[in-house]
DSSP file (Angstrom, degrees, kcal/mol; ACC not computed):
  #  RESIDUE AA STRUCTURE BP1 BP2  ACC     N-H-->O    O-->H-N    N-H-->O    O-->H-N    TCO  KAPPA ALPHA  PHI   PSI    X-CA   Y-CA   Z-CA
    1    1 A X              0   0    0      0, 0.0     0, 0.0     0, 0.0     0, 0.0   0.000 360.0 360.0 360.0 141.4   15.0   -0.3   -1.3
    2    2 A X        -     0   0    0      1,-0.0     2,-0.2     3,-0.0     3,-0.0   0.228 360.0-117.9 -39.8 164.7   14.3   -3.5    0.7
    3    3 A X        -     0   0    0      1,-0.0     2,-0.2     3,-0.0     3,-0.1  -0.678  50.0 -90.8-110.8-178.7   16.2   -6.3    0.4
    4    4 A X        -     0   0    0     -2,-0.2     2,-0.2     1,-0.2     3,-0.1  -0.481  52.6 -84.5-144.0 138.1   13.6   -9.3   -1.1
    5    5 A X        -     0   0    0     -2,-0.2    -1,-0.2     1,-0.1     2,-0.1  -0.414  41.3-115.5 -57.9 120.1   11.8  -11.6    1.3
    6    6 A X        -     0   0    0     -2,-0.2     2,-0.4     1,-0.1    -1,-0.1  -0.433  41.7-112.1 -48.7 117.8   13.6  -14.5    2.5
    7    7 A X        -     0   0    0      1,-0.1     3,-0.1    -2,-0.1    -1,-0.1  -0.629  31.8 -91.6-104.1 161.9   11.8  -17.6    1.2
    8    8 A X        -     0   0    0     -2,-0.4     2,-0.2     1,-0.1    -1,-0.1   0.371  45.9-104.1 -35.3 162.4   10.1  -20.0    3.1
    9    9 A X        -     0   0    0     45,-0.1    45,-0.2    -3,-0.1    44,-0.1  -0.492  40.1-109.7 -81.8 157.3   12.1  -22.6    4.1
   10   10 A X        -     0   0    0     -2,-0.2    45,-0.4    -3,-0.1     2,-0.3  -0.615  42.0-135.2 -64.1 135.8   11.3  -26.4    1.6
   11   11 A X  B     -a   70   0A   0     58,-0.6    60,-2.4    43,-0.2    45,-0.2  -0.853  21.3-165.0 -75.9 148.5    9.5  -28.9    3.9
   12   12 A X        -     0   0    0     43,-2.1    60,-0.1    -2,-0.3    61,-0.1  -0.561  20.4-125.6-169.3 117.1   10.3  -32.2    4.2
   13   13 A X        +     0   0    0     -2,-0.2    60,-0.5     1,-0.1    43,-0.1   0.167  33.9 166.6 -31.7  90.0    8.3  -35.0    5.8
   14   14 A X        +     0   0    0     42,-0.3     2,-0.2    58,-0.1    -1,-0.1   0.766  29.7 117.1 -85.7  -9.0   10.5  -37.2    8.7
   15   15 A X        -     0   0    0     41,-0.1     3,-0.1     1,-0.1    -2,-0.0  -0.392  34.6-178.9 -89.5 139.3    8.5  -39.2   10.5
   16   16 A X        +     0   0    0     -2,-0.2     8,-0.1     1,-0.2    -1,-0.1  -0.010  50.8 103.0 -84.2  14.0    8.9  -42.5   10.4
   17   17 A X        +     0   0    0      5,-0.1     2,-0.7     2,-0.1    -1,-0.2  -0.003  48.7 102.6-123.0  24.4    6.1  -43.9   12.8
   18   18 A X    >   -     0   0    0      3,-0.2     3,-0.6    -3,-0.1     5,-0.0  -0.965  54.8-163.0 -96.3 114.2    3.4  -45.1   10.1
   19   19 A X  T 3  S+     0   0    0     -2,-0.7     3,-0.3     1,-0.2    -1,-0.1   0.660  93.7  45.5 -40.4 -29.6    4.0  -49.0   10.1
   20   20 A X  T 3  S+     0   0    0      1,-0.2    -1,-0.2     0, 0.0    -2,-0.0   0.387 122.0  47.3-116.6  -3.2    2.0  -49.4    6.6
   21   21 A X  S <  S+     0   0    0     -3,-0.6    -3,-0.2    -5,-0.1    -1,-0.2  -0.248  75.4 168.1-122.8  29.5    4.2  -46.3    5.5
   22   22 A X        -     0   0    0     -3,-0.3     3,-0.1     1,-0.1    -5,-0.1  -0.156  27.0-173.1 -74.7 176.9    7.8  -45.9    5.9
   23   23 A X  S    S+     0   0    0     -9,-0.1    52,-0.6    51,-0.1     2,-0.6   0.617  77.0  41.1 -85.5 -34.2   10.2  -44.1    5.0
   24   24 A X  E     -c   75   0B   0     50,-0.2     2,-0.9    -8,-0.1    52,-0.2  -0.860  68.1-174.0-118.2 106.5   13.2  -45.4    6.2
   25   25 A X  E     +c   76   0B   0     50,-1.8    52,-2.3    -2,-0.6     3,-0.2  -0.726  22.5 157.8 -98.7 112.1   13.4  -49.0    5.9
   26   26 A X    >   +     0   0    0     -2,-0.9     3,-1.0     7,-0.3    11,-0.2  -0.472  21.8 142.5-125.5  59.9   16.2  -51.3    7.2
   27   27 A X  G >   +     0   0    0      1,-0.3     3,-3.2     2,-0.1     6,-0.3   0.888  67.9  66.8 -55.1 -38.4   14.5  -54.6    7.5
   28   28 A X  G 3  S+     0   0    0     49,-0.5    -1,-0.3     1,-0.3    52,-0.2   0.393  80.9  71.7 -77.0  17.8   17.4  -56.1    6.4
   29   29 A X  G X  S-     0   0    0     -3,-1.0     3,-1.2     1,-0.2    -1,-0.3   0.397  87.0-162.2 -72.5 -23.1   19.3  -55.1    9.5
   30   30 A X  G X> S+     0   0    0     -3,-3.2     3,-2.0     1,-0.3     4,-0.5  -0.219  75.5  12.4  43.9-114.7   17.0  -57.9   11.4
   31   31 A X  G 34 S+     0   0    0      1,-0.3    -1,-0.3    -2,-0.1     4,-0.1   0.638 135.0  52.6 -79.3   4.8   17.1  -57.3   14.9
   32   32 A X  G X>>S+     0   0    0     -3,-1.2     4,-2.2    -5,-0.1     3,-0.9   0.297  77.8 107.3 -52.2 -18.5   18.7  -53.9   14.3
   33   33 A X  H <>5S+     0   0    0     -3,-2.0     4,-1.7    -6,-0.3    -7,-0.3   0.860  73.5  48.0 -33.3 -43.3   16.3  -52.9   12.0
   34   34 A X  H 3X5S+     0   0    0     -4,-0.5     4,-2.5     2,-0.2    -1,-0.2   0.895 112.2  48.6 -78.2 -27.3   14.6  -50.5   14.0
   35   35 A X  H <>5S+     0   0    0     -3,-0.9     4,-1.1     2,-0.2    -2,-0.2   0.980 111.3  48.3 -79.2 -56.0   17.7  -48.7   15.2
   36   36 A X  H  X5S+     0   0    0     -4,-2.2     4,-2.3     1,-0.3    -2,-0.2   0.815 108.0  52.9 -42.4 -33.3   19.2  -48.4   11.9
   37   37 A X  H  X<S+     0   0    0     -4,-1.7     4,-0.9    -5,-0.5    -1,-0.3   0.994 111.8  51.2 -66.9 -66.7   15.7  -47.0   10.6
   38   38 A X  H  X S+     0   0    0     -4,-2.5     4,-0.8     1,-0.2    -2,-0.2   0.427 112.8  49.5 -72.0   1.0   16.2  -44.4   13.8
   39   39 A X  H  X S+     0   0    0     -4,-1.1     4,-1.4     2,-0.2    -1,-0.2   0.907 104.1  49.5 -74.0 -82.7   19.7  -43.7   12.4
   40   40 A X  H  X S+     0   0    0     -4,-2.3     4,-1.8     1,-0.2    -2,-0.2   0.720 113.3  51.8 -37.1 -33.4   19.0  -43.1    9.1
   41   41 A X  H  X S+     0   0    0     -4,-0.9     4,-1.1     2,-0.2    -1,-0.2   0.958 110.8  45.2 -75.6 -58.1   16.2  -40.6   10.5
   42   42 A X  H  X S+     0   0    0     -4,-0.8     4,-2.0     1,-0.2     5,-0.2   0.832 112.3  56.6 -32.6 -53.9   18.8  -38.6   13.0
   43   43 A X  H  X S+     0   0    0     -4,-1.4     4,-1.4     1,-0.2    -1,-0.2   0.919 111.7  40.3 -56.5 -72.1   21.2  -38.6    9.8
   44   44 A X  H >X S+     0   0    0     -4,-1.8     4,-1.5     2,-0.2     3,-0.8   0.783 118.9  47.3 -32.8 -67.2   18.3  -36.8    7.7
   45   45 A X  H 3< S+     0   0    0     -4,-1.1     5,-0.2     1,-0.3    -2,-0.2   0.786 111.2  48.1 -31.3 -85.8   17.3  -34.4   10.6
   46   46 A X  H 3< S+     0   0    0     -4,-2.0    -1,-0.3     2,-0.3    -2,-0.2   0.283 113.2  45.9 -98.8 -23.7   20.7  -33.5   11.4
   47   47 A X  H X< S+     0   0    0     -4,-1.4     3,-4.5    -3,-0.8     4,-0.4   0.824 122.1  45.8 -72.6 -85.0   21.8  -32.6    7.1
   48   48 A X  G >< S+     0   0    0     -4,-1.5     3,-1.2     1,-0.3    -2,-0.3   0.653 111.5  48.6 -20.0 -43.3   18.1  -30.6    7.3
   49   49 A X  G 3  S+     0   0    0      1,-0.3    -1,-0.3    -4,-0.1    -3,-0.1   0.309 108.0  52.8-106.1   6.9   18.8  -28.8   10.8
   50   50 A X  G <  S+     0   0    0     -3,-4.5     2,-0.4    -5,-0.2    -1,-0.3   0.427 105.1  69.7-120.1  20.5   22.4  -27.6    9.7
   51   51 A X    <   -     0   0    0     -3,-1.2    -1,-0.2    -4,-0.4    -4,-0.0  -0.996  66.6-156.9-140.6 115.1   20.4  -25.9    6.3
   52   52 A X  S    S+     0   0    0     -2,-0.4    -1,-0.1    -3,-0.1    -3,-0.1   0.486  83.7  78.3 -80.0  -5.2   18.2  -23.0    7.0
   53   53 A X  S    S+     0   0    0    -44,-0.1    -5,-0.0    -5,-0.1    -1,-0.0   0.921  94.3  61.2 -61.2 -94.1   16.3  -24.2    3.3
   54   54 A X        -     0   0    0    -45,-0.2     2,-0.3     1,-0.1   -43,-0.2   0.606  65.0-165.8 -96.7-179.8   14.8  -26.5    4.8
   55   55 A X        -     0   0    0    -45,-0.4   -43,-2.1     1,-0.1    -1,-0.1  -0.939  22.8-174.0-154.8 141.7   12.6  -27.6    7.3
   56   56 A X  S    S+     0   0    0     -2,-0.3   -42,-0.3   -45,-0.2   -41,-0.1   0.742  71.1 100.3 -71.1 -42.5   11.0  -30.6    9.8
   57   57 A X        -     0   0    0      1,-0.1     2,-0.1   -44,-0.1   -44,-0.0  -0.214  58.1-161.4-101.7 146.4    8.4  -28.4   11.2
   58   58 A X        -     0   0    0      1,-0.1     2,-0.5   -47,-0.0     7,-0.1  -0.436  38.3 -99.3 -87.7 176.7    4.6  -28.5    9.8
   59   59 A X        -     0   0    0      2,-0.1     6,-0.1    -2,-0.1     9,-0.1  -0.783   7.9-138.2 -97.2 151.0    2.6  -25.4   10.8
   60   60 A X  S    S+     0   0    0     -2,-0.5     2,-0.8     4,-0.1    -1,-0.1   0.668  81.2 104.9 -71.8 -19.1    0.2  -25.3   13.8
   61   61 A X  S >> S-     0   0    0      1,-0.2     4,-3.9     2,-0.1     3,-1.2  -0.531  71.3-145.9 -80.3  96.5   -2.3  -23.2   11.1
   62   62 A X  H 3> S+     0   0    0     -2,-0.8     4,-4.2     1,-0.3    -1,-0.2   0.893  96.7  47.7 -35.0 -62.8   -5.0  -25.9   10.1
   63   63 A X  H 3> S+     0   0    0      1,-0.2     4,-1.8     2,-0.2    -1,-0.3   0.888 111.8  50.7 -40.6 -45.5   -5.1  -24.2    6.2
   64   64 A X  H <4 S+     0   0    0     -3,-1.2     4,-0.4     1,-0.3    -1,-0.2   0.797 105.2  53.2 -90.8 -43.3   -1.6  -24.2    6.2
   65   65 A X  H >< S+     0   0    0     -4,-3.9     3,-0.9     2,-0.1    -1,-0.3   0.961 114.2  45.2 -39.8 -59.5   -1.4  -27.9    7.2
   66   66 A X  H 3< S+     0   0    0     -4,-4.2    -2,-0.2    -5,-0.4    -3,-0.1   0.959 112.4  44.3 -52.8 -55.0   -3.7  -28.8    4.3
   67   67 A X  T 3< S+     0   0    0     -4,-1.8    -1,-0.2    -5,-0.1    -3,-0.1   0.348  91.3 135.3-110.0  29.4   -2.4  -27.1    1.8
   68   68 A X    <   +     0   0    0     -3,-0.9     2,-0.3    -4,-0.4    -3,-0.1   0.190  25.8 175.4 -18.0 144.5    1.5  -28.2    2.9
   69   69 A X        +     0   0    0     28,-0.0   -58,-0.6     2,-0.0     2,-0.2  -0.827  19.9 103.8-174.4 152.6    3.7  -29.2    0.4
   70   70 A X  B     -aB  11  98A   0     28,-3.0    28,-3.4    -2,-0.3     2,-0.3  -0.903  57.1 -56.0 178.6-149.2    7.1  -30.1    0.2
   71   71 A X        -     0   0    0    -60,-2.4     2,-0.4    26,-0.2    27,-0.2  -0.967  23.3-140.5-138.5 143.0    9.3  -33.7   -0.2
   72   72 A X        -     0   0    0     25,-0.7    24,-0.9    -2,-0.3     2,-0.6  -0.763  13.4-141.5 -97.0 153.7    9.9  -36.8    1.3
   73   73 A X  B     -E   95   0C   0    -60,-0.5    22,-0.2    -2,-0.4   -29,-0.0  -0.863  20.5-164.0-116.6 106.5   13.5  -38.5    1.6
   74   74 A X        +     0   0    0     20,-2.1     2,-0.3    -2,-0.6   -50,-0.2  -0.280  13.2 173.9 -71.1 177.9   13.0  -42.2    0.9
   75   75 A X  E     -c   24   0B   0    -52,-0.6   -50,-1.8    18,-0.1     2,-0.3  -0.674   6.1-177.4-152.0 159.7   16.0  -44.3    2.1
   76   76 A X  E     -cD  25  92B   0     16,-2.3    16,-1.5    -2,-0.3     2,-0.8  -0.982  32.8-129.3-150.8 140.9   16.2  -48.3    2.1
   77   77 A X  E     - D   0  91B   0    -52,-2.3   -49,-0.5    -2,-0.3    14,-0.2  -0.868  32.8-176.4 -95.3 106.3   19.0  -50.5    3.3
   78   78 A X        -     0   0    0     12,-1.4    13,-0.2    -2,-0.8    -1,-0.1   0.528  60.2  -6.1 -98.4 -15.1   19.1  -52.7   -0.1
   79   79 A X        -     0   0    0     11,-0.9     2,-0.5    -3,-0.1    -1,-0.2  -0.175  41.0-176.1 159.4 141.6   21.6  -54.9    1.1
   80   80 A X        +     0   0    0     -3,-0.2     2,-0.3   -52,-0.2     9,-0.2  -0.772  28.6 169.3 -99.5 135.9   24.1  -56.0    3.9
   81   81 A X  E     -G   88   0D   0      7,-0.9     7,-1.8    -2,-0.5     5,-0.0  -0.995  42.2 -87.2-138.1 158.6   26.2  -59.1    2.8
   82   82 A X  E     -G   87   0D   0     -2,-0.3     5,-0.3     5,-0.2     2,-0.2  -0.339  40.1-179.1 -72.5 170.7   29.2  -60.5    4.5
   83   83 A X  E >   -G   86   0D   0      3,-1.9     3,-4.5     1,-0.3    -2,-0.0  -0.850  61.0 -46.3-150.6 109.1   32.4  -59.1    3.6
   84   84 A X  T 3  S-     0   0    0      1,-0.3    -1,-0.3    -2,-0.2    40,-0.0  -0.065 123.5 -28.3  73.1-151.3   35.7  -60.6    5.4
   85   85 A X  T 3  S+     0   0    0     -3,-0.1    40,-0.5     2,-0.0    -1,-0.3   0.363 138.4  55.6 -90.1  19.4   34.7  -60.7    9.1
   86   86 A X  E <  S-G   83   0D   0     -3,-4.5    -3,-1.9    38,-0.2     2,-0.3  -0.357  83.8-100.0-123.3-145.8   32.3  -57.7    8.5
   87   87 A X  E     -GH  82 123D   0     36,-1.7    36,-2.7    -5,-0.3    -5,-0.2  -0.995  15.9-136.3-139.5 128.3   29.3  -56.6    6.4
   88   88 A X  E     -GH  81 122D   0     -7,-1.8    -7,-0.9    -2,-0.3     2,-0.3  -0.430  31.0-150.3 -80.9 159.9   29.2  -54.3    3.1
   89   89 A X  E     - H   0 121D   0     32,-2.0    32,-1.5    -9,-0.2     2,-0.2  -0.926  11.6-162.8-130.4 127.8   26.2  -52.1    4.0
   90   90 A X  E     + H   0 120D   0     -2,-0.3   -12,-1.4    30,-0.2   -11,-0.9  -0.704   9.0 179.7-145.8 104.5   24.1  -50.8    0.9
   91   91 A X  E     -D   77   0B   0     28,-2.6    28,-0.5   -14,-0.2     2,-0.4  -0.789   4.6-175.9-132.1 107.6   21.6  -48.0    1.0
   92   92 A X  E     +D   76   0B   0    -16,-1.5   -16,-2.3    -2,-0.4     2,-0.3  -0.812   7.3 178.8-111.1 153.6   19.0  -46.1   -2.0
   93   93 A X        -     0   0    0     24,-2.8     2,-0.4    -2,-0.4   -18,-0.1  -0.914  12.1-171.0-137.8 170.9   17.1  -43.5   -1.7
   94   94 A X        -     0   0    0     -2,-0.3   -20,-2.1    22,-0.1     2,-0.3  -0.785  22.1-124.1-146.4-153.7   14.9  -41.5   -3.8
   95   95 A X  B     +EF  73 114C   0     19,-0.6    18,-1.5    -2,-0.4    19,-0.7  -0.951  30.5 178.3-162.2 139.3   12.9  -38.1   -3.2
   96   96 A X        -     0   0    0    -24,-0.9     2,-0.3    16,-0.3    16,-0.2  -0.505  30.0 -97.4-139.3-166.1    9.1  -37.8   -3.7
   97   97 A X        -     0   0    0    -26,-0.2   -25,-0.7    -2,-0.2     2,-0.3  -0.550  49.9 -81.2 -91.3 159.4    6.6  -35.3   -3.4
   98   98 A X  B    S+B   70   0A   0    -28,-3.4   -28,-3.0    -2,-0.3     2,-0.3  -0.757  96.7  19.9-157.0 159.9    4.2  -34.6   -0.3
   99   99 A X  S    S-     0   0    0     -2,-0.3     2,-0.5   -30,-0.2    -2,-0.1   0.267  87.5-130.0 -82.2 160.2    1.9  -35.7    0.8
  100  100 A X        -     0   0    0     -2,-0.3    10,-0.1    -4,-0.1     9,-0.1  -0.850  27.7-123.4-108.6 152.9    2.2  -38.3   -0.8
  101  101 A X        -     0   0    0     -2,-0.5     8,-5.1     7,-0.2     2,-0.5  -0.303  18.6-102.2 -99.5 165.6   -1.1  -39.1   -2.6
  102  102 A X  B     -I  108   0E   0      6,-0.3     5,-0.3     1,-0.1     6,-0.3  -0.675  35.8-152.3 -54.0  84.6   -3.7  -42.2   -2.7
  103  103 A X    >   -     0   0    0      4,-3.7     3,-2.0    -2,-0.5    -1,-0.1   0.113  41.1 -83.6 -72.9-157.8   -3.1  -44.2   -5.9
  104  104 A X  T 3  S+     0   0    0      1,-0.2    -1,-0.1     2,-0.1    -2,-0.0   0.993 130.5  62.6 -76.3 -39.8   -6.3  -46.3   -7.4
  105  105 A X  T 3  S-     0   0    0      1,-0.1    -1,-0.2     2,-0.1    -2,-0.1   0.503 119.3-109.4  -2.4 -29.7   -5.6  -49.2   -4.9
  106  106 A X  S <  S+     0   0    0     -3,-2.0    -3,-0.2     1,-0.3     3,-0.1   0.149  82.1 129.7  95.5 -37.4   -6.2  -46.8   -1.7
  107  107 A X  S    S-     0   0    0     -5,-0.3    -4,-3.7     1,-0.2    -1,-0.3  -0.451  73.2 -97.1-112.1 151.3   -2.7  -47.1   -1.2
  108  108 A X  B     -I  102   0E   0     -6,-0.3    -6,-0.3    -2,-0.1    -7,-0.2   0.002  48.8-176.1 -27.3 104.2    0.1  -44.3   -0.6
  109  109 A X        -     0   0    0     -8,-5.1     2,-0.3    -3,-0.1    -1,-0.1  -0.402  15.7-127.0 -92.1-161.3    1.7  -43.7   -4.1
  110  110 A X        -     0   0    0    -10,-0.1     2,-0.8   -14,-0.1   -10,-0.1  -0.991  13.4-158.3-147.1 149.9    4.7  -41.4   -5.1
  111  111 A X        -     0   0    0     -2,-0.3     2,-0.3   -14,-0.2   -14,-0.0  -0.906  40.4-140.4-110.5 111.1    5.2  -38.6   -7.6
  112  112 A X        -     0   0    0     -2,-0.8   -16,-0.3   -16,-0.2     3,-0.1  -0.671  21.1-171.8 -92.5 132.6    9.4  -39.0   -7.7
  113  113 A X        +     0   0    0    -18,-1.5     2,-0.4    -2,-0.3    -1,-0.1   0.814  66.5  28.1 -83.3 -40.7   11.4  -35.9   -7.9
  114  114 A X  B    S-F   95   0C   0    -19,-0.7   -19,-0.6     1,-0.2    -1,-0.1  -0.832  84.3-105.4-125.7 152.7   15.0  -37.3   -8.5
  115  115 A X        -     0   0    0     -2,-0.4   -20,-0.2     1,-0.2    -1,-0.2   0.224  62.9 -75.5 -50.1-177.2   16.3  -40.3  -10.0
  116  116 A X        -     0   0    0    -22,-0.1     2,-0.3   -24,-0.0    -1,-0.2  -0.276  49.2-167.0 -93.9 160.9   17.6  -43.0   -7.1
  117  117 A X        -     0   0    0     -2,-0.1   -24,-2.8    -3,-0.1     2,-0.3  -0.866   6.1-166.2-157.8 147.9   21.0  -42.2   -5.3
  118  118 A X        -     0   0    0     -2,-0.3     2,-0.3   -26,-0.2   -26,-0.2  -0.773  14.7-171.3-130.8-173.7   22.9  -44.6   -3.3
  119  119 A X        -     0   0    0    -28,-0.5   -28,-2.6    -2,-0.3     2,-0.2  -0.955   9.5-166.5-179.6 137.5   25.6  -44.8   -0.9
  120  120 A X  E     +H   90   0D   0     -2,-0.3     2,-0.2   -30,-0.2   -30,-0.2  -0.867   8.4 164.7-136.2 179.0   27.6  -47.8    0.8
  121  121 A X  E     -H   89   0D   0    -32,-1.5   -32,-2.0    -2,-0.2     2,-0.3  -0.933  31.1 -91.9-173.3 172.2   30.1  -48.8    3.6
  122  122 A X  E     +H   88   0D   0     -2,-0.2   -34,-0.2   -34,-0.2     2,-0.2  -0.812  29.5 173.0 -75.2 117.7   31.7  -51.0    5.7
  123  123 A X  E     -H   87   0D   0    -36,-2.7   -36,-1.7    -2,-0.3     2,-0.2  -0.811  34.7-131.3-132.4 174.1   30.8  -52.3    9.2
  124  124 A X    >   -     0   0    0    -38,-0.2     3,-0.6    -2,-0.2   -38,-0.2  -0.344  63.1 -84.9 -99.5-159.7   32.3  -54.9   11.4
  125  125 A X  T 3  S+     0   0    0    -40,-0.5     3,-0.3     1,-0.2   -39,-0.1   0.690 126.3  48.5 -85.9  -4.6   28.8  -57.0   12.5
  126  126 A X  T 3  S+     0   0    0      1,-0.2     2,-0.5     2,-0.1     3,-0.2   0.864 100.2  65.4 -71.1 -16.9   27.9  -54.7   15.4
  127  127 A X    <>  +     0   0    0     -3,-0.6     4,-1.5     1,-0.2    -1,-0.2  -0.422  55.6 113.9-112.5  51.3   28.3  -51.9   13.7
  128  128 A X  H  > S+     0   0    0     -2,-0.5     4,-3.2    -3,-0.3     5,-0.4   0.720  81.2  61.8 -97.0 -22.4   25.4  -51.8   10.9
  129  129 A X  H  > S+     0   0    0     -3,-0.2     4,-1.8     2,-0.2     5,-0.5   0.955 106.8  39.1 -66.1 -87.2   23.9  -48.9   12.8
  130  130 A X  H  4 S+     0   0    0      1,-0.3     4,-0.4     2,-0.2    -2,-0.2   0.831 116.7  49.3 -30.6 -48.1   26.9  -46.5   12.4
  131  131 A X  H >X S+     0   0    0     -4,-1.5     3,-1.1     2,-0.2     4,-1.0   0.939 105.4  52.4 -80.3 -29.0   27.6  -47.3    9.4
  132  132 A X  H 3X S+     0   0    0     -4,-3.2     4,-1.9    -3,-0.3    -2,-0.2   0.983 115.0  48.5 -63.5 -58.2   23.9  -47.1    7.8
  133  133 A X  H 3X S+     0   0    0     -4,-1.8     4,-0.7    -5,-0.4    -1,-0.3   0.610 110.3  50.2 -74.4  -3.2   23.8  -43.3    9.4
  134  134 A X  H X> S+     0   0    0     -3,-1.1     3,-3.2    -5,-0.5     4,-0.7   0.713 113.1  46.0-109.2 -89.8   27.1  -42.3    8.1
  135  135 A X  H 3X S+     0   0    0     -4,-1.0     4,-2.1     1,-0.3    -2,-0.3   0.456 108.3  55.4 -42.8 -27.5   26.3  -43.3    5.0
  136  136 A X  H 3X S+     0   0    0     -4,-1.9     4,-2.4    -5,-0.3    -1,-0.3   0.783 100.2  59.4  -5.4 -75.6   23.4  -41.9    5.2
  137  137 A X  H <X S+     0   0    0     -3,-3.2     4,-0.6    -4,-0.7    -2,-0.3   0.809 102.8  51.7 -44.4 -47.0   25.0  -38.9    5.9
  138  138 A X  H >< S+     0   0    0     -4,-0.7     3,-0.6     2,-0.2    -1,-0.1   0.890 101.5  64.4 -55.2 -50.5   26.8  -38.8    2.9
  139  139 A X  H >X S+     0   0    0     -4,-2.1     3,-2.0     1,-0.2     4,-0.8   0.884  92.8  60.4 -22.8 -78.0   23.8  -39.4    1.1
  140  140 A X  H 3X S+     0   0    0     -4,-2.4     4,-1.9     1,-0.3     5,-0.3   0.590  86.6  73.5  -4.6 -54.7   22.3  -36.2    2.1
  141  141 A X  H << S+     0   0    0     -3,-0.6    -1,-0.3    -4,-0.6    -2,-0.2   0.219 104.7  38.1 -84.3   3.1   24.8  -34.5    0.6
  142  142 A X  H <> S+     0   0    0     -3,-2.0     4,-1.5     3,-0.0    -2,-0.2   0.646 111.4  58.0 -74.0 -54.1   23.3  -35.4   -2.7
  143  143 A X  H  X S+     0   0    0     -4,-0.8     4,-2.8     2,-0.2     5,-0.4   0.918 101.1  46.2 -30.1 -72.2   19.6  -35.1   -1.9
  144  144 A X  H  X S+     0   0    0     -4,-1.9     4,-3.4     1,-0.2     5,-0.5   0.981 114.3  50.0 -70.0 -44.3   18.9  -31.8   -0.7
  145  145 A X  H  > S+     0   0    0     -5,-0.3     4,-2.9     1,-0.2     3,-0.4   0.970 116.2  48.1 -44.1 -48.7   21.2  -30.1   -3.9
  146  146 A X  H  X S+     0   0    0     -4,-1.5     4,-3.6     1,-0.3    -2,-0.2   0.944 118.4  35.8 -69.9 -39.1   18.9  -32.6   -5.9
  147  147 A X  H  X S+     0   0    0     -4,-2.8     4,-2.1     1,-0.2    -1,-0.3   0.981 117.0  56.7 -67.0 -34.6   15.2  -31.3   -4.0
  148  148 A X  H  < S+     0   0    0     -4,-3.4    -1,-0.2    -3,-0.4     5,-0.2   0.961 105.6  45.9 -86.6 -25.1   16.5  -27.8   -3.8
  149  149 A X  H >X S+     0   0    0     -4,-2.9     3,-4.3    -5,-0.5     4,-3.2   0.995 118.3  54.3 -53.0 -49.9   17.2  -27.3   -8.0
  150  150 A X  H 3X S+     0   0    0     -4,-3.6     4,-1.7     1,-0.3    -1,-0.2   0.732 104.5  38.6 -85.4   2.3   14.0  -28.7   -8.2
  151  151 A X  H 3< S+     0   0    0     -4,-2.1    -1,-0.3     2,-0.2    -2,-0.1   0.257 115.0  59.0-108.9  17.1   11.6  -26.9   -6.3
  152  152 A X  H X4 S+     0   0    0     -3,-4.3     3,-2.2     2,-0.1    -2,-0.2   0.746 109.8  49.4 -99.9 -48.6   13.7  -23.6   -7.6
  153  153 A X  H >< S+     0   0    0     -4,-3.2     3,-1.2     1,-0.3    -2,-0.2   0.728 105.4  51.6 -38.7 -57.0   12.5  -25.2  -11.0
  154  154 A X  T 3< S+     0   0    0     -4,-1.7    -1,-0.3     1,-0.3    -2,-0.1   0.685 117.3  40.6 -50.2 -29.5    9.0  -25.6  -10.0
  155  155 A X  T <  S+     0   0    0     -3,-2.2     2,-0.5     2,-0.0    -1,-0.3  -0.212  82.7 111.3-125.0  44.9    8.8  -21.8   -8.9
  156  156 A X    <         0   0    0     -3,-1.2    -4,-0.0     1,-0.0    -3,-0.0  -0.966 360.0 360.0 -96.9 131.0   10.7  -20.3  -11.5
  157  157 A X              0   0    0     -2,-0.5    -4,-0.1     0, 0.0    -3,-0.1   0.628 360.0 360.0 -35.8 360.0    8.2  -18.0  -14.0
């Protein structure tokens, strides 16, 4: 007898490069902001790329595109304050559906899978980048158990 078809791997949506859309938001980073946002994505990839559940990549097959589905990985840097001569670092995320749909507004909504999770650290003030992607990292390690119970839950009989 066969052994049972490996199933597809979850998707779930990284890119970061809608302005009106993000996903990983570190405003409060200021003039780091944008690296810390490209952190937090590397940190996501790099949990995703070491888990053969999951996946970055969409399919090239126009149906397959449409009728996509998977989850997006929120994260926010929710607040750095000083600490000593550094900065506590403080970082939620949450887990959504996608795509993510049009609410009545026009505007992106979310259908939320999991509850919020967070994760902090410690930086001295250059280091807001490191630490937001190691913490990050940590994150991770909550997230994907949380997405993968629930999308066995959604395709359990």
């Amino acid at each position: 007898m066969p052994p049972p078809p490996t199933p597809a791997p979850i998707f779930i949506e990284t890119d970061n490069s809608d302005r009106n859309n993000k996903i990983y938001v570190a405003t409060l980073a200021h003039d780091q902001a944008d690296a810390a946002e490209a952190a937090i994505q590397r940190a996501v990839r790099k949990a995703l790329d070491k888990s053969n559940e999951f996946t970055t990549k969409k399919p090239t097959d126009t149906k397959q595109l449409v009728d996509l589905k998977g989850y997006v990985i929120i994260i926010t840097l929710v607040s750095v304050t000083p600490d000593g001569r550094g900065l506590k670092c403080r970082l939620e995320g949450t887990v959504v559906h996608y795509p993510r749909e049009l609410n009545k507004d026009k505007k992106k909504g979310e259908l939320m899978v999991t509850s919020k999770f967070s994760g902090g650290g410690k930086a001295d003030t250059n280091a807001v980048v490191d630490v937001v992607e190691a913490v990050t990292e940590e994150m991770m390690k909550t997230a994907l158990p949380r997405i993968k119970a629930y999308d066995d839950n959604l395709k359990a009989p």
